[in-house]
N, C-alpha and C positions, 0 to 999 in steps of 0.2 A: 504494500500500500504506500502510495507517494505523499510526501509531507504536508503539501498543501491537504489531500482527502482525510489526513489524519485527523488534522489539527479543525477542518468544520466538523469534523463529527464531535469530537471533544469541544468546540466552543459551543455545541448547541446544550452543552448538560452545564456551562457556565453562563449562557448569553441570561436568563434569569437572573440568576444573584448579580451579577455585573451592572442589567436593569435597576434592579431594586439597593445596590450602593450608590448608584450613582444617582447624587442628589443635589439638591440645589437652595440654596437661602439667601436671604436679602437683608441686610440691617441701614436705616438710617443712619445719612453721615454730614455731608453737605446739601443744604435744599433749597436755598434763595435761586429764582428765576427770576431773571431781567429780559424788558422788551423798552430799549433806548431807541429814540429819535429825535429831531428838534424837537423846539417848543410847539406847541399847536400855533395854527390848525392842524392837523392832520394830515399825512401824504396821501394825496389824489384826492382830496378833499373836492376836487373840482370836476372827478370823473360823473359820468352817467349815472354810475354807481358806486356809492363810497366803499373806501377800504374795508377789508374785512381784518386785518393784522388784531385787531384788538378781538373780535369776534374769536376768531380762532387761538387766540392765547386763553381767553376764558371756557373754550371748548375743553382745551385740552388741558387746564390748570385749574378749571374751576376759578369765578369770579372772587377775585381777591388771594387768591393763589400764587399770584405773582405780584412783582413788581415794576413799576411805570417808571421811564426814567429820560430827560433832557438831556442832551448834551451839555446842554449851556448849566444848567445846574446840578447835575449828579456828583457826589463824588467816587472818580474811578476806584480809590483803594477801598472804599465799601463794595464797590461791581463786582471789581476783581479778585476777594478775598477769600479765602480758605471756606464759607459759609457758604458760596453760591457754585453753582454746580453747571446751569446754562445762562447764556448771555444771547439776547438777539438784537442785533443792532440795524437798523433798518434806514436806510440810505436814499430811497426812492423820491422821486418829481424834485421839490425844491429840498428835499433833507439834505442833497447830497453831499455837497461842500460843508455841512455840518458835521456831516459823519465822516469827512478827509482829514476835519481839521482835528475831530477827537483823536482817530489813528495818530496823527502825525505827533501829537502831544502825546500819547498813552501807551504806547507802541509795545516799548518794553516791558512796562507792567501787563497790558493784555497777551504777550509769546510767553511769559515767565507763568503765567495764571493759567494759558494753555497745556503750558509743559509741565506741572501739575498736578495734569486731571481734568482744565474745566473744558467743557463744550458748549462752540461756539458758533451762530448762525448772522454769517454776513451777508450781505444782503442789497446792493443798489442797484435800483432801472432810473439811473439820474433823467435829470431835463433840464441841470446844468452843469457847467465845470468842466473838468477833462477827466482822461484818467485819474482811478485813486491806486492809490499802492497801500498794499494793505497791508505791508511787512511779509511774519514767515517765508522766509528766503525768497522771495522777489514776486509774491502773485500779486498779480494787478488785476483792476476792477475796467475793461477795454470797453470806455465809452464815447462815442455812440458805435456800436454795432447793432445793429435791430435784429430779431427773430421770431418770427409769427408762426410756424411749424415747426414742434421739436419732438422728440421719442427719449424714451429707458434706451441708455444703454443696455443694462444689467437690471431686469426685472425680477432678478432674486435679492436685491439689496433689501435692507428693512423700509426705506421709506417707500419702496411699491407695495409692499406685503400687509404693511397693517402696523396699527390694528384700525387706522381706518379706511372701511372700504366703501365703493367701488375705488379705483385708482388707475387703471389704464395705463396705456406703455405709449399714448403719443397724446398730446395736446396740442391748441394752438389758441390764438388770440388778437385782436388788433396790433399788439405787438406783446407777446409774450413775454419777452424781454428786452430791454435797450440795452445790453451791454453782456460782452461774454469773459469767460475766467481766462487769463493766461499767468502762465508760471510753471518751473519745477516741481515732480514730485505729487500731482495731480491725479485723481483717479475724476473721469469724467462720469458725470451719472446721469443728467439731459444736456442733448446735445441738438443745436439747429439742424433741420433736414432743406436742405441738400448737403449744405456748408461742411456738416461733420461739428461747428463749432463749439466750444463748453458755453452752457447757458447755468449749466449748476455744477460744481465740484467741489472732491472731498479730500480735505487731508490730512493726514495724521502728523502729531505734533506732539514729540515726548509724549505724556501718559493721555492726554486728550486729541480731540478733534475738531476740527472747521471744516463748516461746511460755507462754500462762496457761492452765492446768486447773482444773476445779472434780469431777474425776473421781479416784471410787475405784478402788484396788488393781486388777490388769484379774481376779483371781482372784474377783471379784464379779460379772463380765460375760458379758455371752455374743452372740454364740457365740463359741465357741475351735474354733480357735486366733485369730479372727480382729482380736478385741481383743486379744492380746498383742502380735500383728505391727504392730496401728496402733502402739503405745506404746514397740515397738522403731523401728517408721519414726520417730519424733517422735525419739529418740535420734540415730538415723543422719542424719537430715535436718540436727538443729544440732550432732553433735558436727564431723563434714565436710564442708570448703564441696565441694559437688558444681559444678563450672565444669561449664555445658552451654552449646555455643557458640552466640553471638551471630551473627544474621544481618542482612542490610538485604534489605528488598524485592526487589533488585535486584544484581545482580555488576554491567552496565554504566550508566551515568547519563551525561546529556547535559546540557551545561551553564545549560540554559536550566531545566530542572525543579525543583519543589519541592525543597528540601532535605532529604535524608534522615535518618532516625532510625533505631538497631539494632533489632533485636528480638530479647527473650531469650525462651528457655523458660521455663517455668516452673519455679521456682526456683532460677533464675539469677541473680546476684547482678552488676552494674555496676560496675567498679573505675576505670582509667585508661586512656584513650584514647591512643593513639601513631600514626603513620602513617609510613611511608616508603615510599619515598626521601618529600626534601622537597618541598612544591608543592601538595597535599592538606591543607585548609585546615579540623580539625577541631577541633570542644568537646571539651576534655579530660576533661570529665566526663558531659556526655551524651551524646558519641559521633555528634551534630547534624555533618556533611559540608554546608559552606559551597561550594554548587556553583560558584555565579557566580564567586568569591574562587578557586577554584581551578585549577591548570596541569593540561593535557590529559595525562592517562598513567595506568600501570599502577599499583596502592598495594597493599600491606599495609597491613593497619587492624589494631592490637592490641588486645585489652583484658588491662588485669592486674591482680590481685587480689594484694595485700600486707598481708594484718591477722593480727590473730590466731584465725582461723579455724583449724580444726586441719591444714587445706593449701590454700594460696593458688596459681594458678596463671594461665596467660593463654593467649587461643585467637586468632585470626587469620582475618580476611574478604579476600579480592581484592577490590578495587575497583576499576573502569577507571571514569577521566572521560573522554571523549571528545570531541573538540576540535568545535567549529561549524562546519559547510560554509560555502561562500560561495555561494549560488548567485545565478545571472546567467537571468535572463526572456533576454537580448539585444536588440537596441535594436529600440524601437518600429519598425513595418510599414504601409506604405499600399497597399491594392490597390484595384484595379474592380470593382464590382456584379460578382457574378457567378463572380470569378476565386478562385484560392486562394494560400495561401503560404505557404511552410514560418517553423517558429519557430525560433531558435536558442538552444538549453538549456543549459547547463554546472554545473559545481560540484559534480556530486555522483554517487552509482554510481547511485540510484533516482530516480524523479522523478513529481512527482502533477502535472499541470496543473488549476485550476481558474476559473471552471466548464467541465466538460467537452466542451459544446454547440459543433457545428461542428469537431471535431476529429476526424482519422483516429485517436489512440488516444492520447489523454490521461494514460498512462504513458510515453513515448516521450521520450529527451531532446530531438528537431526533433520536433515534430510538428506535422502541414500543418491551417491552417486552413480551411475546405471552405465558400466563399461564403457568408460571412457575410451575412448579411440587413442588418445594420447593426455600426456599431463596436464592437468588442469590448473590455473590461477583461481581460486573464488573468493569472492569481499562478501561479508556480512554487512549488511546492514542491522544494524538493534533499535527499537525504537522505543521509547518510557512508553507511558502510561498518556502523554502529553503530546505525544509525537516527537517526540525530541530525538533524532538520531545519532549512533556515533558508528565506527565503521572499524571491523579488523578482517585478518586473511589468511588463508589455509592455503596448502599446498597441497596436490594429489597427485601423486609420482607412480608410473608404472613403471613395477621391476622388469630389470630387463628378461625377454624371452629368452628361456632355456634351451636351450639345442642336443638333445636326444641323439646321440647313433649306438645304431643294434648291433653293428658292425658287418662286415662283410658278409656276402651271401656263400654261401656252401655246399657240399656236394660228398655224400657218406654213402658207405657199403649197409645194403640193407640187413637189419642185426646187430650193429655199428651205433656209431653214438656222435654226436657232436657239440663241443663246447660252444656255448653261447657266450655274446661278452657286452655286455652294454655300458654307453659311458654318457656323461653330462647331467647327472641324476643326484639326488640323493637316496632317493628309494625309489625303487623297481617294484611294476606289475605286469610277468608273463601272461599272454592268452594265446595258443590253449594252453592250459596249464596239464591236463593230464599226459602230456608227453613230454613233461618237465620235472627234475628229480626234485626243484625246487623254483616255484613262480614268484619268489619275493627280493631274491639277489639279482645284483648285475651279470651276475656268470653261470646260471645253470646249465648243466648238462640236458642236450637233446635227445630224444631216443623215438622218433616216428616211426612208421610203417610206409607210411608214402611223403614222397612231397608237401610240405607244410611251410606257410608262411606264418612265420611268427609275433605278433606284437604286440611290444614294449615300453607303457605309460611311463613316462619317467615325471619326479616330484625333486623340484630344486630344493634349496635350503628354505628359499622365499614359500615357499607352497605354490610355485607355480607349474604347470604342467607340459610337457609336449608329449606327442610320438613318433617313432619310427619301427619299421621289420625287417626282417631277412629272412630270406626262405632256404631254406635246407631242400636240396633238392636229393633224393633216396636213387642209389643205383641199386643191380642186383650184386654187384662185383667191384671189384678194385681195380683201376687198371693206371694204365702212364699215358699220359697222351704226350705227343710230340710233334709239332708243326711239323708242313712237310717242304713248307721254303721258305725263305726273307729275304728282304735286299737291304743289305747293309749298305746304303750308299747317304748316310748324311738328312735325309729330309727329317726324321725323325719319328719316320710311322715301319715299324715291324723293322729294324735295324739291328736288331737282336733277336739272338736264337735260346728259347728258355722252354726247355720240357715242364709239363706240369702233373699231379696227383690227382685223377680221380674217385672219391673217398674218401674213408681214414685210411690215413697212410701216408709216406713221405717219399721223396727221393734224396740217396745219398747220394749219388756222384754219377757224372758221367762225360761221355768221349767222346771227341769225334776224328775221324780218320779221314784220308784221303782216296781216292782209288789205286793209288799203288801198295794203301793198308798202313802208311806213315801215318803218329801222331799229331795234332794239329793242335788239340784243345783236349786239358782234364780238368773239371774241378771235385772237387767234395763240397761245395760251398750251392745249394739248389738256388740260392738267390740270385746269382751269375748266370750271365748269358754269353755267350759267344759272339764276339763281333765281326766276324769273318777274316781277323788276320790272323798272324803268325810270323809271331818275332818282327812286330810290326811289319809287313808286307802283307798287303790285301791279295788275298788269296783270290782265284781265277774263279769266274763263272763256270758251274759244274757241279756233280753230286757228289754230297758226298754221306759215310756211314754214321749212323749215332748209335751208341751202343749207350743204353741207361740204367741203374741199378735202384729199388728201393727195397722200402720194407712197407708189410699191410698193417693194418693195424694191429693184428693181431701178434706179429714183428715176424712174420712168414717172411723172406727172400723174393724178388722180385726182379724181372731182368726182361727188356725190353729192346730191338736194334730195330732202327728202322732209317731209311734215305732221307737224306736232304737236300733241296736244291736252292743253290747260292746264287740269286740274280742281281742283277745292279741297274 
């Protein structure tokens, strides 16, 4: 079974408890909301239909929920302080040069109050002035640009989703916005259609966020409700930190894999990592799980939020590390061509054998190897309980094949007897045996009635087996046989003259003459043959006598002459 298959079946008997730890709470910290502009009147006080800025801060805050604030009279270090959690500063028709001049005085106090914690909604569709520059490393407020048709980029961000709805992924308006976002670091989130332009962008900023608009009053917009709801979500999105919990790929992890990263929803915000018990070896700020570095067991993983967001809260992941099998191939294996042999597996509940060729079933902790054609390499795989693998390896060696001979074939007087000899063996098994004085030795004596082929299991030291035979072939009588020519001339086929026995029986010696009856050749030596000289000179083409002597078996006298003829 493969790791990935291991490991869903195992996370389905954890994805429960994993559910039900992972939780989530909220505590009050910072809560003042601000909505700054000039002094009244009011921006677009002079439209068709009046602004709804105030409408929708009391939608979403509840009347008296928030706080009302001038430029010209507010003080920033109460706006900007440890107490207040969203700030919206609203920039539109004649505000606009009200809301530059505050930037340009406040600057540092509002990026330091960013970086923080707080979130912040800026906000101008001028109708006078130029460009504003809004700080956080260079984004400008690019007016006039107008845009009457815009769309979501990203229709999974929180301010399309809710919570209020209808919300739609394109708008338009007399002019939706007069001016779009430019700067570094930017994630766009409506953007003019054809143009591409930023009409609303977002960016992160130390522990907070800004969001930048270049979009009018939503009472200019259409459709409704669905522009109000975006502009209320743009509220609810930075006045509270929404904690939506953090996951990792995985509940269990094995020590040997890449090292994990959380993963938030979207609009999830990253605080301070924490784990327990101790032993779980993480980045306190990217929430990175140092596998190898870390003790096999059960964790709590925290994340926590502490700024001044208008509630900071922390959720919690199970995480199991699970410890490394040990597994064990078992010691290397010898068998015989042929034979099979079991393997011996341990270390783990599952088990992969590979490669699996020659095996009765290659998940099996012993599983027999099935005659190998030749040596085999095999790796275990072991797997926990967890799916956690480790890997060891066995070796399967075939002994080498034995090589049996029964020895030479033969040729006995019937009544007569003949020695067997067999070699390459450790132990011998004759068949037939009833014509054997003994079928268990390398050398028993023969004793047929007729012609008989013999054969001889032989068993190496290894236990491995071969065979071979020899036939005893039965005459009635004992005789001499003697070629009756050769040519000794060098090619190396019949160049020699060698009488032979057939039977029990031997030859002692013999002679050859010439035809005037002179000596030529004697030996007593029956392994010798005559090479046609004499006294080194090659003797002439012609015939000549052999006279040969043995004894029979039973040591009778025996005496043989017969011609030879010497060709070249």
């Amino acid at each position: 079974m493969q790791l990935a298959t291991m490991k869903k079946l195992l996370l389905s008997t954890f994805v429960l408890i994993s559910l039900l730890t992972s939780v989530q709470t909220a505590f009050s910290q910072a809560t003042e909301k601000y909505y700054l502009r000039r002094t009244p009147p009011e921006p677009w006080t002079w439209a068709p239909i009046l602004n709804t800025n105030i409408t929708e801060m009391d939608n979403v805050f509840g009347i008296g929920g928030w706080n009302s604030g001038y430029y010209s009279t507010v003080d920033p270090d109460v706006v900007f302080s440890d107490n207040t959690c969203f700030v919206f500063m609203e920039g539109g028709d004649d505000h606009a040069i009200d809301m530059k001049n505050f930037i340009d005085a406040n600057i540092t106090l509002i990026e330091s109050w960013v970086t923080n914690g707080g979130n912040l909604f800026l906000n101008a569709a001028p109708n006078e002035g130029v460009d504003i520059n809004c700080g956080f490393g260079g984004i400008v407020i690019n007016y006039p640009d107008y845009a009457s048709n815009v769309n979501a980029v990203d229709p999974t961000h929180p301010i399309f989703v809710g919570p209020h709805v209808p919300v739609g992924t394109s708008w338009s308006g007399t002019y939706f916005g007069h001016a779009t976002i430019l700067g570094p670091g930017l994630t766009t989130l409506i953007e003019d259609t054809p143009s591409g332009k930023a009409v609303c962008s977002e960016l992160s900023w130390g522990g907070g966020k800004v969001i930048f608009g270049g979009m009018t009053v939503t009472s200019w917009d259409s459709p409704s409700p669905q522009c109000i709801n975006v502009r209320m979500n743009i509220f609810e999105y930075l006045s509270s930190y929404v904690f939506l919990d953090f996951t990792y790929p995985d509940s269990i992890y094995c020590q040997f894999e890449d090292d994990p990263l959380p993963v938030f929803a979207v609009g999830a915000d990253t605080g301070i990592f924490v784990a327990t018990p101790t032993g779980l070896v993480i980045d306190s700020i990217t929430g990175e799980i140092d596998l190898s570095a870390s003790l096999p067991g059960v964790y709590e993983v925290s994340n926590f939020m502490d700024g001044l967001s208008c509630a900071s809260g922390s959720s919690t992941f199970t995480v199991t590390i699970a410890g490394t099998p040990v597994a064990d191939a078992g010691p290397d294996v010898s068998l015989c061509r042929g034979d099979s042999v079991q393997l011996d597996g341990s270390g783990g509940v599952t088990y992969l054998w590979t490669p699996p060729v020659y095996l009765d079933d290659p998940t099996l902790e012993d599983p027999t190897v099935q005659a190998p054609p030749t040596n085999m390499f095999y790796q275990l795989i072991a797997y926990n309980e967890f799916g956690c693998p480790d890997t060891d390896d066995v070796m399967v060696t075939l002994y080498p094949d034995p090589v049996i001979d029964a020895g030479e074939d033969q040729v006995m007087v019937l009544g007569g007897f003949a020695a067997l000899d067999a070699s390459g063996g450790a132990t011998y098994v004759w068949t037939p045996a009833e014509w054997l004085d003994n079928a268990l030795i390398s050398n028993p004596t023969a004793f047929p009635e007729d012609t008989t082929i013999f054969v001889v299991i032989g068993t190496d030291i290894n236990g491995c087996v071969d065979t071979d035979s020899v036939t005893i072939f039965v005459v009635e009588e004992s005789d001499i046989l003697s070629p009756t020519a050769f040519t000794p001339n060098g090619d190396g086929l019949n160049d020699t003259y060698k009488p032979s026995f057939v039977g029990i029986g031997s030859i002692t010696e013999f002679s050859i003459y010439n035809r005037w009856g002179s000596l030529l050749y004697y030996t007593a030596d029956p392994t010798l043959g005559w090479d046609g000289n004499f006294k080194d000179n090659e003797q002439e083409v012609g015939t000549y006598v052999v006279v040969i002597k043995g004894l029979t078996q039973q040591g009778d006298p025996i005496v043989k002459t017969s011609t030879l003829a010497l060709l070249r």
